[in-house]
C-alpha positions in Angstrom: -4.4 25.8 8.2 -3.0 25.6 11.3 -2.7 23.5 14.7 -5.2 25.5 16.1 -7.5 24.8 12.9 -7.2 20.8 13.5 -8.0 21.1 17.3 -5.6 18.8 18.2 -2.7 19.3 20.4 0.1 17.2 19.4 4.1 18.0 19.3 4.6 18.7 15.3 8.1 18.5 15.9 7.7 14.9 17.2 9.4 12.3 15.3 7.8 8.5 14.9 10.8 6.9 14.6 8.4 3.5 15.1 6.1 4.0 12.3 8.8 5.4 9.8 10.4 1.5 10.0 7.5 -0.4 9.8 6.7 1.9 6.7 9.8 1.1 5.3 9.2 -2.6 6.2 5.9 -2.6 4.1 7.5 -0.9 1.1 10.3 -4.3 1.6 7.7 -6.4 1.6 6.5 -6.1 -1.9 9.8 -6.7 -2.9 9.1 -10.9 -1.2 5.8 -10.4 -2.4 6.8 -9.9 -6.2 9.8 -12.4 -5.6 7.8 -15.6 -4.6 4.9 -14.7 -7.0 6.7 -16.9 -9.7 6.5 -19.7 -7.0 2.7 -19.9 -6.3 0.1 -22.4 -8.0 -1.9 -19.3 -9.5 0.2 -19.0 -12.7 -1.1 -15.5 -13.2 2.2 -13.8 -12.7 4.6 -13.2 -15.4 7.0 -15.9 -15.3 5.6 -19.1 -13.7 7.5 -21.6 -12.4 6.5 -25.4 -13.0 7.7 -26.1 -9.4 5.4 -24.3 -7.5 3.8 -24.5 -3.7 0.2 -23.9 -2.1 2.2 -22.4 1.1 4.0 -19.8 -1.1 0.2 -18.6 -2.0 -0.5 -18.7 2.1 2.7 -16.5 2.0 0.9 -14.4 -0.4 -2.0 -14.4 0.8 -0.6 -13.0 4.2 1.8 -10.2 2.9 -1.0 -9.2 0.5 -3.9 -8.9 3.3 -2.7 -6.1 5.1 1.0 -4.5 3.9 -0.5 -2.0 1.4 -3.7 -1.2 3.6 -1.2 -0.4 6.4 0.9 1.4 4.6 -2.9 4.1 2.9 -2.8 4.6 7.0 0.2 5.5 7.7 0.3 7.9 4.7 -2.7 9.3 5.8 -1.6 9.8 9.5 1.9 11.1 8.2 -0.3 13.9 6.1 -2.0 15.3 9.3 1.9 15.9 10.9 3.0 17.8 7.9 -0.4 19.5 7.9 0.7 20.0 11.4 4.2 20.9 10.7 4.4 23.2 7.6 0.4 24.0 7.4 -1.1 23.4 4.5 0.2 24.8 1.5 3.5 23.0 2.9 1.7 19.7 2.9 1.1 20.3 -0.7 4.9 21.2 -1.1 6.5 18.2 0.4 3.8 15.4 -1.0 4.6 16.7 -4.4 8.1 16.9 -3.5 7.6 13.4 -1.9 5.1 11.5 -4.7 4.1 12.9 -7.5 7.8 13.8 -8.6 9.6 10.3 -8.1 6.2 9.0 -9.6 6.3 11.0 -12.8 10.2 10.3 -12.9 9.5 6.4 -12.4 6.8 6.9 -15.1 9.8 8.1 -17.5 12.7 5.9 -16.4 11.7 2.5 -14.7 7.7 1.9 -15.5 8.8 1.4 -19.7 11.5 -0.9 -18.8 9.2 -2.9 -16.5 5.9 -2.9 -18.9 8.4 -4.2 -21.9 10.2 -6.5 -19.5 6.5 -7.7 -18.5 5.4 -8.1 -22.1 8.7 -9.8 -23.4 8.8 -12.5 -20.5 5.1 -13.0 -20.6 5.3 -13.9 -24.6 7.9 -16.9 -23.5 5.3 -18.2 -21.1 2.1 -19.0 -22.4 0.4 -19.5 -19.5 1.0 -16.3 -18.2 -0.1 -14.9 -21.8 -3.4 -14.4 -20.7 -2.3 -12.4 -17.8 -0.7 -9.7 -19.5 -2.6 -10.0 -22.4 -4.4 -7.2 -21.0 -0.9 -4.8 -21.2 -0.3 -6.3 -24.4 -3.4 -4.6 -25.9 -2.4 -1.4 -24.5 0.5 -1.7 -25.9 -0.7 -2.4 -29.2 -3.5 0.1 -28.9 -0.8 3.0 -28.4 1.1 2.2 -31.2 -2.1 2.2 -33.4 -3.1 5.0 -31.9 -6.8 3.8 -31.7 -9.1 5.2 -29.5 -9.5 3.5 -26.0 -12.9 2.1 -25.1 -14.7 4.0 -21.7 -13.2 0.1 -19.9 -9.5 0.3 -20.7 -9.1 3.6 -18.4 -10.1 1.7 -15.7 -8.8 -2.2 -16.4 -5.5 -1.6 -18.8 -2.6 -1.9 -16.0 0.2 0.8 -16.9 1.3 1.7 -13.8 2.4 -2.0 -13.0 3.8 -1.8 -9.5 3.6 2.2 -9.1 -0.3 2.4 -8.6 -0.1 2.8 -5.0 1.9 6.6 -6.2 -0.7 7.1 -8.7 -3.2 6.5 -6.2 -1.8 8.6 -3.7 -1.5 11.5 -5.7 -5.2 11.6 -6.9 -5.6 11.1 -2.4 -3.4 14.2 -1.8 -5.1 15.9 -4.1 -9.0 15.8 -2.6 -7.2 16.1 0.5 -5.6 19.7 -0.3 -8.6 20.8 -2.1 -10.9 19.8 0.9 -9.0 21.6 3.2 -8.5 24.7 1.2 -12.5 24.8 0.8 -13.0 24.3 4.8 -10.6 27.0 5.2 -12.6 29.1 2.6 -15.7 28.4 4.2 -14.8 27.7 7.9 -18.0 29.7 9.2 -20.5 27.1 7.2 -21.2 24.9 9.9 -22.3 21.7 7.3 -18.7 22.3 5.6 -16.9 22.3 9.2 -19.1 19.4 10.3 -18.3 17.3 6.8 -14.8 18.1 7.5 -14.8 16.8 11.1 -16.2 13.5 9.8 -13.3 12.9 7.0 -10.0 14.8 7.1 -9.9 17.2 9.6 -9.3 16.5 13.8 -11.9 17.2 15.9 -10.8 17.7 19.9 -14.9 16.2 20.3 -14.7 12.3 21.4 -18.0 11.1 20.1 -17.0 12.6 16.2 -13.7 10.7 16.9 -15.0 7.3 18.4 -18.1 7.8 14.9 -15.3 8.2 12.6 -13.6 5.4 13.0 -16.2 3.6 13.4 -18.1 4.6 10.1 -14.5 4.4 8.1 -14.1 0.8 9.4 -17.9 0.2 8.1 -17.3 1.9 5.0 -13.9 0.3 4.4 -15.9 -3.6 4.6 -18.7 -2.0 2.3 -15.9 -1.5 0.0 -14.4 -4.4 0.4 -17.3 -6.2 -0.7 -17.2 -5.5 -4.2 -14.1 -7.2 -4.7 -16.0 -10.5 -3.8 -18.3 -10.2 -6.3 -17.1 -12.0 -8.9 -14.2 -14.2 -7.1 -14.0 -14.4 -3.6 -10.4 -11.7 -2.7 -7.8 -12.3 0.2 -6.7 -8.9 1.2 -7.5 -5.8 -1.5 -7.8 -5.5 -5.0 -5.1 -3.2 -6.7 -6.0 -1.0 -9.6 -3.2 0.3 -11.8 -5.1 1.5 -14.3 -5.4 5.2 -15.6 -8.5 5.7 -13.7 -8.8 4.1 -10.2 -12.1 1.7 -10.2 -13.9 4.0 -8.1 -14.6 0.5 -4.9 -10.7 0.2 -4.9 -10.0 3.6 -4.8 -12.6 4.1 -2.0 -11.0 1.7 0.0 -7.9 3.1 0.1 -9.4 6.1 0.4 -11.5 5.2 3.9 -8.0 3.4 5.0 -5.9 7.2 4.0 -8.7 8.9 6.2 -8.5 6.5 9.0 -4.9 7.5 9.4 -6.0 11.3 9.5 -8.3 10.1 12.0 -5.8 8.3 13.9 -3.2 11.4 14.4 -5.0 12.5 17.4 -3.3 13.5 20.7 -6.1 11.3 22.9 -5.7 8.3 20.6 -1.8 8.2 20.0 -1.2 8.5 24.0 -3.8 5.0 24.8 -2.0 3.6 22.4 1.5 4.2 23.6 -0.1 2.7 27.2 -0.6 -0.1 25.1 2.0 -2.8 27.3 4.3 -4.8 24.7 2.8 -8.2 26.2 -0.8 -6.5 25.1 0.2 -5.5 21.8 2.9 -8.4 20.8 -0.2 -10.8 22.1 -2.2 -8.5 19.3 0.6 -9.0 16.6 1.0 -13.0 16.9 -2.6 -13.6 17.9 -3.6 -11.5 13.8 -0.9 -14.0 12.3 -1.5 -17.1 14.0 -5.1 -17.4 14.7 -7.2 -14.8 13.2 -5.5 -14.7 9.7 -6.0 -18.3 9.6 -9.7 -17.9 9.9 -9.6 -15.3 7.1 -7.7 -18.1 5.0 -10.2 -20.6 6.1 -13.2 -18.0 5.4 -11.9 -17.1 1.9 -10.9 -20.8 1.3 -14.5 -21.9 1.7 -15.9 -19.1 0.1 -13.7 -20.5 -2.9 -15.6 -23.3 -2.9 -19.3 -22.1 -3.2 -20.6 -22.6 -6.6 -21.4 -18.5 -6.3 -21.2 -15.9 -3.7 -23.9 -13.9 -2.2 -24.3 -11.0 0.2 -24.1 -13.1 2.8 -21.0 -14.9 2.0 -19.2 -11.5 0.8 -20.1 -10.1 4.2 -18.8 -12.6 6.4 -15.6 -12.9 4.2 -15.6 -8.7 4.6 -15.8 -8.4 8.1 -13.7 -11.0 9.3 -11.2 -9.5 6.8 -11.6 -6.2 8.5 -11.7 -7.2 11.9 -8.2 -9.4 11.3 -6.7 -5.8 9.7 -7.9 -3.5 12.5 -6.8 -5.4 15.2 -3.6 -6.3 13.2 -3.0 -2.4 12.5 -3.9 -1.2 15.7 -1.2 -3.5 17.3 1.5 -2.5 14.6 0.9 0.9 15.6 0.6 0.5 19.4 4.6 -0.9 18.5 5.5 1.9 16.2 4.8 4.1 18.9 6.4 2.8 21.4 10.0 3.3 19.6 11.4 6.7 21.0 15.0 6.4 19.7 17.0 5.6 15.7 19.8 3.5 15.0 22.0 3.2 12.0 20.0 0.0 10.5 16.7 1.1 10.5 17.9 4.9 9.2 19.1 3.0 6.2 16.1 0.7 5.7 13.7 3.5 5.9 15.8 5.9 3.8 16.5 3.3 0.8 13.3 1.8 0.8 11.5 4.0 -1.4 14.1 4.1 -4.3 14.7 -0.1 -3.7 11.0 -0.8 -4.1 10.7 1.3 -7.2 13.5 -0.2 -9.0 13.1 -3.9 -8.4 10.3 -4.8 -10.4 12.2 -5.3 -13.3 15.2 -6.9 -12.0 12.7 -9.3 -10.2 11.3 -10.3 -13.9 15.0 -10.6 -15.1 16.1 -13.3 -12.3 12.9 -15.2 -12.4 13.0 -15.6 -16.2 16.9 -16.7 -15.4 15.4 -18.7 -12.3 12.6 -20.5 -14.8 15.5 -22.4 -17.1 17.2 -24.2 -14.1 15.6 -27.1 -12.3 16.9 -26.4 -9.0 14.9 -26.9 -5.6 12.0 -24.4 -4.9 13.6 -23.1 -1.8 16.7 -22.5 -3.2 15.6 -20.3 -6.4 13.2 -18.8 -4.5 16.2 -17.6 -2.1 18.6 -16.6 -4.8 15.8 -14.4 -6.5 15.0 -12.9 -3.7 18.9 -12.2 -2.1 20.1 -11.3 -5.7 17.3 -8.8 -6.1 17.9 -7.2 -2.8 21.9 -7.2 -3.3 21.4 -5.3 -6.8 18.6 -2.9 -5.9 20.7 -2.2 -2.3 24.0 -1.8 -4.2 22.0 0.7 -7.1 21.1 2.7 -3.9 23.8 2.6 -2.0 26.3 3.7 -4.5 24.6 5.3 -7.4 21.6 7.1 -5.4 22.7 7.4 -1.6 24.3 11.0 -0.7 23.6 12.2 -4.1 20.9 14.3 -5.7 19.0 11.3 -6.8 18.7 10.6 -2.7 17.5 13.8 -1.6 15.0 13.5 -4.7 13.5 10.7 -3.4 13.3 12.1 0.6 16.3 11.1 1.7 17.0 13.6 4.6 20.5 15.2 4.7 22.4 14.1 8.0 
């Protein structure tokens, strides 16, 4: 597959210098996401402290409605320039290269040391017992070797903090197959018309201006199924061995609205995007519309039951608040031409820091949990601890060296 083949006519040699940060910041993120967890008044996580705050759920809450779903689009839109790039079989090559190998080498190294980590911790906190107790019994059920039940593929959680990888690889996989069909069958006009409506460009406006929309329909429809039993601030996350097939469909929609999104005619409106326009975009998502989400989901909390009616509402505005908030964050991303030193090494150790520092954040909030200290100030020395160990892991066991270039790091 070619450029040609996609019908778009953008510069495959162009570098997003923009979105490759912001990428990087979203991978960071989880790390203050899985930091302050111990801090919130949940007490679902595995170490739960008894001083806790109802603003470190807000924080939550915020990082949680919209870091992973921005980072499904940027993968997706990333896939279309190495589609562009190295064509298609080269796709393949560098998303293997790129996911499934530093997943099945996290799988071997850093997912056993996090699940035992998870199950230790857990037994010392009973409240968070009931969390886990879900690993737990995979646990056990392994060692007994007894058969699992047709639930446990979808609801046991092995891959912890890697599902987004596990995800991605089943993604890249319909995606390569898709596109190998469409090539196979490029003269069936139902195949080329399918294709134009999920992974492949079209140069027509009306196909683009209907994708997006359905995707952004289809992405709410989804959306709605994790309301139906407790009302759910951002998405539901599925580490299981099978994704549940609503979550993965998400994602999924999200993934294709970055294909969609790589598109000469929609990357150049966005880069006329002003900064007043899209920094007004960016403040106006955190300050005033994700409070209406909070306010939304908050009262929805309080029904008795939710209905269709009250799944929808919470839906949409949810989607609205992450389109506009996406669409700004790229409109930015795109409007950085040049690199620095800074960002190079955010973007570059991201990867490897976010996949390591599950475990270390379990060991420092289990520390954390025997001292009565402040809130602020435990909640600051897990976090700076964990980010001064898994940066100093990188920067002088993995930077430079094999384990580097492994993970993507490219060779200056």
């Amino acid at each position: 597959m070619n450029s040609k083949t996609l019908d778009n006519k953008m510069d495959s040699k162009q570098y997003f210098y923009g979105l490759d940060y912001l990428r990087a910041i979203a991978m960071l993120l989880g790390i203050v996401l899985h930091g302050v967890f111990s801090f919130s008044t949940e007490g679902y996580w595995i170490v739960n402290e008894k001083n806790n705050s109802e603003y470190i759920n807000i924080v939550i809450g915020f990082i949680h409605s919209f870091r992973m779903q921005f980072f499904f689009v940027l993968s997706g839109f990333f896939s279309i320039l190495i589609i562009q790039r190295y064509q298609l079989n080269g796709f393949l090559k560098a998303r293997v290269k790129r996911i499934v190998l530093p997943f099945l080498a996290s799988i071997a190294t850093v997912l056993p040391i996090t699940l035992v980590l998870a199950v230790y911790f857990s037994s010392l906190d009973e409240p968070s017992v009931k969390a886990v107790g879900e690993l737990q019994l995979y646990i056990q059920d392994a060692i007994r070797i007894r058969p699992w039940i047709l639930q446990d593929i979808f609801s046991v959680e092995i891959f912890a903090h890697l599902w987004f990888l596990w995800y991605l690889c089943w993604i890249i996989s319909i995606h390569y197959l898709f596109s190998w069909i469409l090539i196979k069958l490029k003269n069936t006009s139902i195949i080329r018309s399918i294709g134009k409506f999920s992974f492949i460009q079209s140069s027509n406006h009306l196909f683009i201006v209907m994708k997006i929309t359905g995707l952004i329909i289809l992405t709410t429809y989804c959306h709605q199924f994790m309301n139906l039993s407790r009302p759910s601030l951002g998405a539901d996350t599925s580490a299981g061995l099978v994704p549940v097939p609503y979550v993965f469909g998400y994602y999924l929609c999200l993934y294709l609205l970055g294909c969609a999104l790589f598109h000469k005619t929609i990357i150049d409106s966005l880069q006329r995007i002003k900064p007043i326009i899209y920094w007004t975009m960016i403040l106006s998502s955190i300050f005033i519309l994700f409070p209406i989400v909070l306010y939304v989901y908050s009262t929805e909390l309080n029904y008795e039951y939710t209905n269709y009616v009250t799944t929808l509402i919470n839906s949409s505005i949810q989607s609205i608040y992450l389109i506009v908030f996406i669409t700004a964050l790229f409109a930015y991303g795109l409007s950085v031409k040049s690199s620095n030193a800074v960002f190079t090494y955010l973007s570059q150790s991201s990867y490897f820091v976010y996949i390591i520092h599950l475990p270390i954040v379990f060991f420092l909030q289990h520390i954390s949990v025997q001292f009565d200290y402040p809130l602020v100030l435990k909640m600051t020395l897990v976090l700076l601890m964990t980010i001064i160990i898994s940066f100093g892991m990188y920067h002088y066991l993995v930077r430079g060296k094999w384990v580097g270039y492994f993970l993507g790091e490219r060779k200056v």
